[in-house]
C-alpha positions as CSV (number, residue, x, y, z in Angstrom):
1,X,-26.8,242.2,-144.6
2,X,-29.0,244.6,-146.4
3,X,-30.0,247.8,-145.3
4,X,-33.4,246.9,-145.5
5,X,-33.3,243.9,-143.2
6,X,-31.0,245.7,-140.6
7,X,-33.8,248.7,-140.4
8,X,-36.1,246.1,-139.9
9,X,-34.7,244.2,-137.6
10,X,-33.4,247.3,-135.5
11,X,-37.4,248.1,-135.4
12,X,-38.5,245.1,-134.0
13,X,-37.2,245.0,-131.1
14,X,-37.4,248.5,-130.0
15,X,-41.1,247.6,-130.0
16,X,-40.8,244.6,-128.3
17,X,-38.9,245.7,-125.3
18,X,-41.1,249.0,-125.1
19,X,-44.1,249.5,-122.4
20,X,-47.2,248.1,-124.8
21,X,-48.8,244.7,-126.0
22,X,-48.4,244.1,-129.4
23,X,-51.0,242.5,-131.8
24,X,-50.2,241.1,-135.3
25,X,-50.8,238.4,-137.7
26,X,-49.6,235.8,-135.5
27,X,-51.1,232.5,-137.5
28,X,-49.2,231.8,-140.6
29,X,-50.9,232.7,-144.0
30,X,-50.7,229.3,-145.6
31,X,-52.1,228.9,-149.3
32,X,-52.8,225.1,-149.8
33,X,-54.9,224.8,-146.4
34,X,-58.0,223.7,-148.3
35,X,-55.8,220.4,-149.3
36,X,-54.7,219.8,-145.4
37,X,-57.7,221.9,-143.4
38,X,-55.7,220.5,-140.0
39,X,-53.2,223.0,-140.6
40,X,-56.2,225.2,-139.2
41,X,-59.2,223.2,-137.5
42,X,-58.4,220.7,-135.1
43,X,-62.2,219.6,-136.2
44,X,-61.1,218.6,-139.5
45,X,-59.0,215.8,-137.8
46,X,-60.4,212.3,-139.3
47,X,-63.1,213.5,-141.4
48,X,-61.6,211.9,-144.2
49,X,-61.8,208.7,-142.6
50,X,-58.2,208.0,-143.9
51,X,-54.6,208.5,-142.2
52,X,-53.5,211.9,-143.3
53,X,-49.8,213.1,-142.5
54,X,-48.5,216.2,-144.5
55,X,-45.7,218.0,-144.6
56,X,-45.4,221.9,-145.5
57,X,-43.1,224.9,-146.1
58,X,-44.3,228.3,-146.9
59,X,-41.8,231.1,-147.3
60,X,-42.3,234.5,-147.6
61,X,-40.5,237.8,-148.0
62,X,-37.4,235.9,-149.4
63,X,-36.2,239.6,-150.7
64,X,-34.9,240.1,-147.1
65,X,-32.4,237.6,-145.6
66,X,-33.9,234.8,-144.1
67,X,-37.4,236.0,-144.5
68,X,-40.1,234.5,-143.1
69,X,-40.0,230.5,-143.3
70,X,-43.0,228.2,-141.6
71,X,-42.6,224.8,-141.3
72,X,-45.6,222.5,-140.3
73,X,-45.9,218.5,-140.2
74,X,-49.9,217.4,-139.2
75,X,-50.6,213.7,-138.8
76,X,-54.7,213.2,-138.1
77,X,-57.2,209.9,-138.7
78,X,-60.3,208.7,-138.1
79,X,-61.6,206.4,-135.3
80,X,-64.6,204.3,-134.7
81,X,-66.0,204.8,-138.1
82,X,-64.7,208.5,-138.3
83,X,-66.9,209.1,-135.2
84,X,-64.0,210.6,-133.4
85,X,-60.6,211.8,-135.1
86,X,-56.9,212.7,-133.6
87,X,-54.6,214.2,-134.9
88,X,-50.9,216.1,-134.0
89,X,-50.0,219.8,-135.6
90,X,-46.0,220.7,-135.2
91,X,-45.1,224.1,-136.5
92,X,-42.1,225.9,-136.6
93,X,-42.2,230.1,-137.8
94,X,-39.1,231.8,-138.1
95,X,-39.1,235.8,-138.8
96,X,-36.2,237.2,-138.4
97,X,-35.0,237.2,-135.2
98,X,-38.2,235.5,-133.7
99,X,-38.9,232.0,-133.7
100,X,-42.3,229.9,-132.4
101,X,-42.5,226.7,-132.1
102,X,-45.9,225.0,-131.0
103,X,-46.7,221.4,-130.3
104,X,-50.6,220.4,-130.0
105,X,-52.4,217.5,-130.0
106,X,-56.3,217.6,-131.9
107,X,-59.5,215.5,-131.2
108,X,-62.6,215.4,-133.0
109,X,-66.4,214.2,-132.7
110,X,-68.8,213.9,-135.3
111,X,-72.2,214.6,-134.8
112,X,-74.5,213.3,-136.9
113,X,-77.5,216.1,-137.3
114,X,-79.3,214.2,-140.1
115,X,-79.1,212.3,-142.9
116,X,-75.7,213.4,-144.9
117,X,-75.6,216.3,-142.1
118,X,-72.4,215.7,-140.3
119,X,-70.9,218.8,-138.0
120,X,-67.8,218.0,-136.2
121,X,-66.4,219.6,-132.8
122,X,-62.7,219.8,-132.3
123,X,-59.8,221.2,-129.9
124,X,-56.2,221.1,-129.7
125,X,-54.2,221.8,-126.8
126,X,-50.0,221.9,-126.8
127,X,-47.1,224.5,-125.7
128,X,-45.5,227.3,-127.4
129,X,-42.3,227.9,-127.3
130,X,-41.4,231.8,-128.2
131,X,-37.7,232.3,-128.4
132,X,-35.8,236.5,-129.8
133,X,-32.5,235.8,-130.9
134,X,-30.9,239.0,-130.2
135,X,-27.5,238.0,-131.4
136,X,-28.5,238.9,-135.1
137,X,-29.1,242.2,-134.4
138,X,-27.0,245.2,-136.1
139,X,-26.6,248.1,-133.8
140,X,-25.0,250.4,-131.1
141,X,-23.3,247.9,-128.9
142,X,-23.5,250.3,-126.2
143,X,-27.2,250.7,-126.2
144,X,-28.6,248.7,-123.0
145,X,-31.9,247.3,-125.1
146,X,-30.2,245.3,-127.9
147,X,-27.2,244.0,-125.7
148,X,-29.3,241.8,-123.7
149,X,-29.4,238.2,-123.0
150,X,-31.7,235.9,-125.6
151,X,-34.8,235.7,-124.2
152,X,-37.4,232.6,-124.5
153,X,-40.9,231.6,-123.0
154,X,-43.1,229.1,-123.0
155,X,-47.1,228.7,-122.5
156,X,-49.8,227.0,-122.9
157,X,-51.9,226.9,-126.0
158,X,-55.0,225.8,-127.1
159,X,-57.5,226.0,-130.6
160,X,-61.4,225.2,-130.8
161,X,-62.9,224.7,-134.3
162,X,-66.1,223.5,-136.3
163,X,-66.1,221.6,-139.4
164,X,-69.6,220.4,-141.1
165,X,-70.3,219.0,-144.0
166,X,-73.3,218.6,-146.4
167,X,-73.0,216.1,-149.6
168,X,-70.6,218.9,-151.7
169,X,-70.9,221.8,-149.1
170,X,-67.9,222.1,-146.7
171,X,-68.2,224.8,-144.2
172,X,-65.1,225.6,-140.9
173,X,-64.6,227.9,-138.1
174,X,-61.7,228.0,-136.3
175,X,-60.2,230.3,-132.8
176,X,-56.7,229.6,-133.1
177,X,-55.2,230.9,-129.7
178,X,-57.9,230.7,-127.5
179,X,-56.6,231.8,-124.0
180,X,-55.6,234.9,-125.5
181,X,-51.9,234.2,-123.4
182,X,-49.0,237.1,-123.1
183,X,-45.5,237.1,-123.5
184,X,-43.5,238.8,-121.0
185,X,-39.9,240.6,-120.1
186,X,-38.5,242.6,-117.7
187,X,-35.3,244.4,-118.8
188,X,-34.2,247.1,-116.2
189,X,-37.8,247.7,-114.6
190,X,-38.9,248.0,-118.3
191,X,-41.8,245.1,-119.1
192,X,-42.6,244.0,-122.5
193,X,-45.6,242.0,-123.6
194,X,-46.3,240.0,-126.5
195,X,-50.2,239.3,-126.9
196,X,-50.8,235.8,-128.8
197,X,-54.1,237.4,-129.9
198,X,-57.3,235.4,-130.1
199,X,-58.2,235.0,-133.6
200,X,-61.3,233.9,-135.9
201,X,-60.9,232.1,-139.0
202,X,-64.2,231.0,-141.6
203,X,-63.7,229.0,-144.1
204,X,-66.3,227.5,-146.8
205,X,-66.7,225.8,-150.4
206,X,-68.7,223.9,-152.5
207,X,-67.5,221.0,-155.0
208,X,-69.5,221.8,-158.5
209,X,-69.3,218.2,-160.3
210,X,-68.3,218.6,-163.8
211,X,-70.5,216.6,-165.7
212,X,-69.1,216.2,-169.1
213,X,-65.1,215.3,-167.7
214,X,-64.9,212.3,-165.8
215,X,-64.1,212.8,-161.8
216,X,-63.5,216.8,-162.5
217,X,-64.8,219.2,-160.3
218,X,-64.9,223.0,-159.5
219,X,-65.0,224.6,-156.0
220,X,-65.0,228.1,-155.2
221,X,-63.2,228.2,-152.0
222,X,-63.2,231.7,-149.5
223,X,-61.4,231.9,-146.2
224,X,-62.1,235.2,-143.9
225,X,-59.6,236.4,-140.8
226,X,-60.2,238.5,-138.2
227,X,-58.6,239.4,-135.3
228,X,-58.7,242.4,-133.1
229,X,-56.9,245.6,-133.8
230,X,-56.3,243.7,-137.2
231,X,-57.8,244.9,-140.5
232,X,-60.7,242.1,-141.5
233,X,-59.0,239.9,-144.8
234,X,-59.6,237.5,-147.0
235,X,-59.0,235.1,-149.0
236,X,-60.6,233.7,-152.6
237,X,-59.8,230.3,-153.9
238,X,-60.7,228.5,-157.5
239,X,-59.7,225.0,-157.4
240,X,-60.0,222.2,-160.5
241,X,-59.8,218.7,-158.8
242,X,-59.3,215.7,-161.1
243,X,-60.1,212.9,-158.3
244,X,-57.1,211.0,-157.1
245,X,-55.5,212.7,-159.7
246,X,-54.3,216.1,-158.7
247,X,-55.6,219.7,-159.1
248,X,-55.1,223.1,-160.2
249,X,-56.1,226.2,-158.1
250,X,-56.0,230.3,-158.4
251,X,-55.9,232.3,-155.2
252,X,-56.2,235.9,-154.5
253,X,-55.4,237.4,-150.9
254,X,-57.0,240.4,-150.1
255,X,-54.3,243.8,-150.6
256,X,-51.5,240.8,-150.4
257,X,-51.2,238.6,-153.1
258,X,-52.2,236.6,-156.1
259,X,-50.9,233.0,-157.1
260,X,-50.9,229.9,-158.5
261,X,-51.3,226.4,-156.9
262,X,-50.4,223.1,-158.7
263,X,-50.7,219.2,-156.9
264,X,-50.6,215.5,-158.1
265,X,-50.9,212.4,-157.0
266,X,-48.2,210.0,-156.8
267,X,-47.7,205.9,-156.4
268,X,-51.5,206.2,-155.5
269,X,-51.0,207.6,-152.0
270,X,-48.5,210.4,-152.2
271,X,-49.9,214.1,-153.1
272,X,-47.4,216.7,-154.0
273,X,-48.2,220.7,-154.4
274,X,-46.2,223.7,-155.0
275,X,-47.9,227.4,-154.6
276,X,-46.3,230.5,-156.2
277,X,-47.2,233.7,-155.0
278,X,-46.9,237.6,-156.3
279,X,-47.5,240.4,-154.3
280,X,-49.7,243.0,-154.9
281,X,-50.4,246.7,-154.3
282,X,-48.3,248.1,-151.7
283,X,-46.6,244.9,-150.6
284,X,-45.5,243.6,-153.9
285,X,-42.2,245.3,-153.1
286,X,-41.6,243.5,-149.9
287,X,-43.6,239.8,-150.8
288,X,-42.4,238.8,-154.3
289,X,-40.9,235.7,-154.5
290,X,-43.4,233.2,-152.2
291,X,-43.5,230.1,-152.3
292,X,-45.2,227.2,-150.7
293,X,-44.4,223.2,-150.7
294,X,-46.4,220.7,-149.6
295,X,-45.9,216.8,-149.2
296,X,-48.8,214.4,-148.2
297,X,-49.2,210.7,-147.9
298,X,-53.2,209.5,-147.6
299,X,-53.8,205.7,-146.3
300,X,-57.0,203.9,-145.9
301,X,-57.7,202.8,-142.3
302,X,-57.7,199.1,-141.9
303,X,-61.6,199.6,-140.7
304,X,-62.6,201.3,-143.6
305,X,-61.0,198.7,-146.2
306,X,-63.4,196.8,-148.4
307,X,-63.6,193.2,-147.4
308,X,-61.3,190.9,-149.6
309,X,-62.5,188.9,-152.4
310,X,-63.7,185.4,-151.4
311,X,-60.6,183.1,-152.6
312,X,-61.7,179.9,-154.8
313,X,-59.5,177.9,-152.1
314,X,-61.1,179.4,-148.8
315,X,-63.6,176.2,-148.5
316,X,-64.6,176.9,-145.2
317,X,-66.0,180.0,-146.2
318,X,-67.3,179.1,-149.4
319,X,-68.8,175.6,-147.5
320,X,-70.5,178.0,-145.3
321,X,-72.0,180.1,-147.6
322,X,-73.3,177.2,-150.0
323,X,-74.9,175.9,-146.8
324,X,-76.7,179.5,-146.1
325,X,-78.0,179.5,-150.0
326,X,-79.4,175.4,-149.8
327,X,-81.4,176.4,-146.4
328,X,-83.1,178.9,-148.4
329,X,-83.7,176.4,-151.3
330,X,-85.3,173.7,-148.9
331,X,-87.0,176.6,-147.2
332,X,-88.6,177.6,-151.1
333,X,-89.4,174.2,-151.7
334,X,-91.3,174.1,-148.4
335,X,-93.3,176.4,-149.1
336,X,-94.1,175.1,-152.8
337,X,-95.0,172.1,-151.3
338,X,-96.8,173.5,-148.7
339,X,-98.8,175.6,-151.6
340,X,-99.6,172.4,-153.5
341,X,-101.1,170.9,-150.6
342,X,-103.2,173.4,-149.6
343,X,-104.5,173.6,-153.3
344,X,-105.6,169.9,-152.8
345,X,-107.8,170.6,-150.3
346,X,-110.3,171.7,-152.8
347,X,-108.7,170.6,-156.0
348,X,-106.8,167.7,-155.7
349,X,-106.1,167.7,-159.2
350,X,-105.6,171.3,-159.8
351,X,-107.2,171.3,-163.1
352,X,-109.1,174.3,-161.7
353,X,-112.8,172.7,-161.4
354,X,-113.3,172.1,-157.6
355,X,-113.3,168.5,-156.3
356,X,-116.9,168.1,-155.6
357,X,-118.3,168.9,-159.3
358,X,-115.1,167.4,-161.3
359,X,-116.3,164.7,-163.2
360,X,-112.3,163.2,-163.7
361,X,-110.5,164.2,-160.3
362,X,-107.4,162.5,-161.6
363,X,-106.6,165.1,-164.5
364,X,-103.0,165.9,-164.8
365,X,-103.0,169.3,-163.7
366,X,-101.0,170.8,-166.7
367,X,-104.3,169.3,-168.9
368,X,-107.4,171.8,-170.7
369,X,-110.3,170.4,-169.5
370,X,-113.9,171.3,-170.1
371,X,-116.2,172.8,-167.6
372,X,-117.0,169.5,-165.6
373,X,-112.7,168.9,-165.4
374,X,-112.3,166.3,-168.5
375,X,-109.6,166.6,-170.8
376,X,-110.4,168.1,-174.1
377,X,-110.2,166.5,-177.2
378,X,-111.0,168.7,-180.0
379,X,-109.8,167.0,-183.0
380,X,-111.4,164.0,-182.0
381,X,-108.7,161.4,-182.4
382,X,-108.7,160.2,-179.1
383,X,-105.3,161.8,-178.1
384,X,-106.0,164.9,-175.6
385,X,-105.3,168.3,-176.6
386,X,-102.2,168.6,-174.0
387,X,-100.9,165.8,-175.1
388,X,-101.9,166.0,-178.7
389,X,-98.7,168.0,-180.3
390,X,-101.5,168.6,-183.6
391,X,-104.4,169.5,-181.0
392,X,-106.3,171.4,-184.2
393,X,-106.0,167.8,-186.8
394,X,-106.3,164.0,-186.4
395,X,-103.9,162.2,-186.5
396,X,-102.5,158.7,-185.0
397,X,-101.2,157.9,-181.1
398,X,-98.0,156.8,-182.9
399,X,-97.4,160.5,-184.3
400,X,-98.3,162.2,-180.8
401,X,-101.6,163.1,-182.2
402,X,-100.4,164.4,-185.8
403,X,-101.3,163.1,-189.4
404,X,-98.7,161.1,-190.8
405,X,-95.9,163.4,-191.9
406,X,-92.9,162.9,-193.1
407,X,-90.8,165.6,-190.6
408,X,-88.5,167.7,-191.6
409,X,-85.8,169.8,-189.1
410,X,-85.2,173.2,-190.4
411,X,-81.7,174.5,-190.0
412,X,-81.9,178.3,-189.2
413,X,-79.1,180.7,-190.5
414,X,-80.5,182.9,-188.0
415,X,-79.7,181.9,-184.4
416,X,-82.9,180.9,-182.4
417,X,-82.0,182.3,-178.8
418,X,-83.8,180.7,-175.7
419,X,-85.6,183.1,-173.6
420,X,-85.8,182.5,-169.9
421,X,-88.1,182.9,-166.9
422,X,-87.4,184.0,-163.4
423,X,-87.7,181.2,-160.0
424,X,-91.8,180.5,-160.0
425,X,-93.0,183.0,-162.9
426,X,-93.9,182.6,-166.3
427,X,-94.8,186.3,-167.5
428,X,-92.7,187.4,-170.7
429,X,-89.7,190.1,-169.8
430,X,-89.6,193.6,-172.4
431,X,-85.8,192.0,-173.2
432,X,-87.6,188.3,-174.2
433,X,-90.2,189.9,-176.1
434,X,-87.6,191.8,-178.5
435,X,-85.7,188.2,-178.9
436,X,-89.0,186.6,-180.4
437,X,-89.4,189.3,-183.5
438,X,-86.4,187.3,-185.1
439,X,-89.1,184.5,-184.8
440,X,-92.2,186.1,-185.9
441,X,-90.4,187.7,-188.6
442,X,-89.1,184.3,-190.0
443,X,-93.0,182.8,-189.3
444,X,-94.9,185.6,-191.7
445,X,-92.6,185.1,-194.5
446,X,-92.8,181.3,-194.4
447,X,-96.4,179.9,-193.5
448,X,-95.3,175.8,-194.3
449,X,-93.0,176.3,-191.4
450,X,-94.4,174.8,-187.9
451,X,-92.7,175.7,-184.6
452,X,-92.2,173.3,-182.1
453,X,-91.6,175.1,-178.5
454,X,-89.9,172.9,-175.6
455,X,-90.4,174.1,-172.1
456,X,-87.9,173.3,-168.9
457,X,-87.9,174.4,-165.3
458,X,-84.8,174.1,-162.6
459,X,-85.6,171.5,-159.9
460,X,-86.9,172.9,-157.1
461,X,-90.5,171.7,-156.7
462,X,-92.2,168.6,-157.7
463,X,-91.9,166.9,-161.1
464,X,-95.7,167.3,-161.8
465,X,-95.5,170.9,-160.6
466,X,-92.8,171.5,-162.9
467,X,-94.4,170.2,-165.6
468,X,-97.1,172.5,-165.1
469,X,-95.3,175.3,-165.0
470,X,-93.2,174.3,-168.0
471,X,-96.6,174.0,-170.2
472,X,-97.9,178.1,-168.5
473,X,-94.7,179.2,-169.7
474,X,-95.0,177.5,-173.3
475,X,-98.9,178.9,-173.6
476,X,-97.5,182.3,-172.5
477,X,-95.1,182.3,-175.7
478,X,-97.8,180.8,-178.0
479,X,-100.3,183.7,-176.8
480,X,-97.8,186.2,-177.4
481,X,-96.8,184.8,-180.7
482,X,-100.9,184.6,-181.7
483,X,-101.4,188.4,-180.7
484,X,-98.8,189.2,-183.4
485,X,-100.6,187.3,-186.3
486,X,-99.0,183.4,-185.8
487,X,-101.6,181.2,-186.7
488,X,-101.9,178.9,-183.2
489,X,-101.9,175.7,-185.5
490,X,-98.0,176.7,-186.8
491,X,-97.1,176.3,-183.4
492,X,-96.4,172.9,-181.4
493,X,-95.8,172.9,-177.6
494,X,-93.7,170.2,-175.1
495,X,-93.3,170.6,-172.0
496,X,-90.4,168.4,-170.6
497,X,-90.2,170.5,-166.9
498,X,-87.2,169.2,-165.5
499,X,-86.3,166.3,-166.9
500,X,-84.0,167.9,-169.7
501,X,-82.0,170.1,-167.6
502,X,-79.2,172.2,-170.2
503,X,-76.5,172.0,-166.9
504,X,-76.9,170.6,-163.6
505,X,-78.6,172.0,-161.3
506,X,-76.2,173.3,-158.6
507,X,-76.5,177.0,-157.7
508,X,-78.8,179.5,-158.8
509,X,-76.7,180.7,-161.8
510,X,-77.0,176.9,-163.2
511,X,-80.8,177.0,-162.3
512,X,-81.3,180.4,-164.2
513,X,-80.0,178.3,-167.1
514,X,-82.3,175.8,-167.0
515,X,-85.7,177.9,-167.1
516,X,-86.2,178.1,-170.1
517,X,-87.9,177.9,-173.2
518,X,-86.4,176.6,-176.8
519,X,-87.5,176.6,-180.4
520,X,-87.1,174.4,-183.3
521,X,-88.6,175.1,-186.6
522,X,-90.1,172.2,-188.9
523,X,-91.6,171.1,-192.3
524,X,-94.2,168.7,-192.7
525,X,-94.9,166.9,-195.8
């Protein structure tokens, strides 16, 4: 062996067997921990809501043989919504001629302070298992302190941490050997003691979206340790996240190192990462040559899977759901129903003049009447104006109220589009008003032309209701049209309702269809 690692090792345990209690750096320094934060919080177990296991080696000081080598498998998810998380932390550290191997089980509960405010509480409890190999050691054979027997002990062990989160703010606190246990040995009335000191680690970062790169982000990420009789350190993180993608991060340890840290993601749910670090200052000598790997496999928790796609073949889902959507169709009809009777209390007709001063109670209610509820007629030629489709000049009951023309369709080479009207209403939509410029435009430039307008509704309600409504939505057009300079006799209306449905009438889709109003332009000689 080298001369380096037989001083050390000839050091270490002359101050272990001595009379005093030794404190050190007894938790691993890990570098990807902001990847797996169970490594160090046993609160951190579940907040993901998915199954986490992960798989890690960090080695350091690889200039000496052996080195120090940490291995660590964590397995954690989330329960009841992520209310409560478990998890299962196995770590192996081997320096030298020590090893420790711990065991501990984690559990989690989320408390939710307010709204995105969730803090979680966690603890893990487990046994450590300290071992000193003294077989490795290089030395006087005859010296009673590094002849004796391998030595080993076990305690109990237990962590208490904090995790909370806030939309992109993560913020952890962690006391990794709580009780603050001892190990012991007696070796010819000389005693020993190892201290597992109590520890504090803090931990925060903040995810800064990056707005002009899809699913980038940048977090500044900062981890502090302290420990008694331990000089206070830190850590300072930079990490580029490229969402279910993998990530890039810089780290800097305080008087210890500087490195690089590189993941992906794999087959969806596998993450792989590799750390490299340098050493620095004073210890670059000794801690070149670090490395860190880390394997991970994410899976999402049967409760928190979105609910599968209806399949066109599940009938008794989709027979239950079609059933749901006709109640409320029946109910809507109801109430239309209900509406038109209470409207006949006072005006049976619903021409708008009340019952007891209409002169012709039977007026369709779709008809312009005069102020004592008669139709009007103003051309005179006996055909009423909401029936007359040339209200403005006489013509004959044969021609629906027009002179006799010969007519003339007008085939566009610009596409007349339909606009269409939501369940009930008849008010023009921003979107249908920029669809009828292509018809005003094609009106101003050709003043022979007359446009004939045909309204339709779906079929819920009654056939004279629907009527009604067909002829409001066809005055709401003309109007519209009028306000930007089409002469009201250029323009013919029809309302059909819903006797000229463009599809059947089966779902709301095919009923979205149908309320509409269409266009057809026309010469008349």
């Amino acid at each position: 062996m080298r001369a380096h690692f037989k001083l050390i090792i000839f050091i270490f345990p002359l101050l272990f067997i001595a009379d005093f209690s030794a404190k050190a750096q007894q938790v691993p320094l890990l570098d990807q921990y902001y990847i797996n934060p169970v490594v160090y919080n046993p609160a951190a177990s579940g907040a993901t809501g998915l199954f986490n296991a992960y798989l890690l080696r960090n080695q350091k000081f690889m200039d000496f043989d052996g080195g120090q080598v940490t291995h660590i498998f964590t397995a954690d998810a989330a329960l009841n919504e992520g209310r409560y998380g478990v998890g299962f932390n196995l770590t192996n550290d081997d320096v030298g001629i020590f090893n420790n191997t711990q065991a501990m089980l984690n559990y989690s509960y989320r408390l939710k302070i307010a709204d995105q405010h969730n803090i979680r509480f966690g603890v893990s409890a487990g046994i450590s298992d300290f071992r000193m190999n003294t077989s490795q050691i290089v030395a006087n054979s005859n010296d009673p302190y590094l002849i004796s027997s391998n030595f080993k002990n076990s305690e109990f062990m237990a962590n208490v941490g904090v995790y909370y989160k806030y939309k992109n703010l993560l913020f952890g606190l962690t006391i990794p050997q709580l009780l603050n246990n001892s190990v012991s040995n007696t070796i010819d009335g000389k005693q020993s003691t190892y201290n597992l000191n109590r520890q504090v680690l803090v931990s925060s970062g903040y995810k800064f979206p990056i707005e002009s790169v899809k699913d980038l982000s940048i977090s500044p990420y900062i981890m502090l340790r302290y420990a008694n009789a331990i000089p206070f350190q830190y850590d300072l993180n930079l990490i580029a996240d490229l969402k279910d993608k993998g990530w890039f991060a810089v780290n800097y340890r305080d008087n210890f190192s500087v490195g690089l840290n590189l993941g992906v993601t794999v087959l969806k749910n596998f993450t792989i990462g590799y750390s490299y670090d340098i050493g620095i200052k004073k210890t670059g000598r000794y801690a070149s040559n670090n490395h860190e790997f880390l394997i991970g496999y994410r899976l999402p928790l049967s409760a928190n899977k979105k609910k599968d796609r209806i399949l066109d073949n599940d009938n008794s889902i989709l027979k239950t759901l079609l059933a749901e959507k006709y109640k409320k169709i029946d109910y809507l009809r109801k109430v239309l129903e209900e509406m038109e009777n209470k409207d006949k209390q006072s005006d049976a007709d619903r021409d708008g003049v009340a019952d007891d001063i209409d002169e012709c109670p039977n007026t369709p209610s779709y008809y312009i009447v005069n102020e004592t509820g008669c139709p009007v007629d103003s051309d005179g030629d006996g055909i009423v104006d909401s029936e007359d489709l040339c209200p403005e000049i006489p013509g004959s009951y044969e021609n629906k109220g027009c002179p006799e023309q010969k007519e003339e369709k007008i085939e566009m080479e610009e596409r007349l589009e339909n606009i269409y009207f939501s369940f009930g209403n008849y008010t023009l939509t921003e979107y249908s008003r920029r669809k009828l410029e292509t018809l005003i435009s094609i009106l101003k430039k050709n003043t022979n032309y007359m446009l004939k307008m045909h309204g339709h509704t779906d079929d819920i309600g009654s056939n004279r209701s629907n009527i009604e409504l067909a002829h409001k939505r066809l005055i709401t057009v003309k109007n519209y049209l009028a306000l930007n300079g089409i002469p009201t006799n250029q323009i013919i209306v029809v309302p059909h309702g819903e006797s000229m449905p463009v599809v059947a009438n089966t779902d709301s889709k095919s009923r979205a269809n149908n309320r509409r109003v269409s266009f057809e332009i026309y010469n008349y000689q």
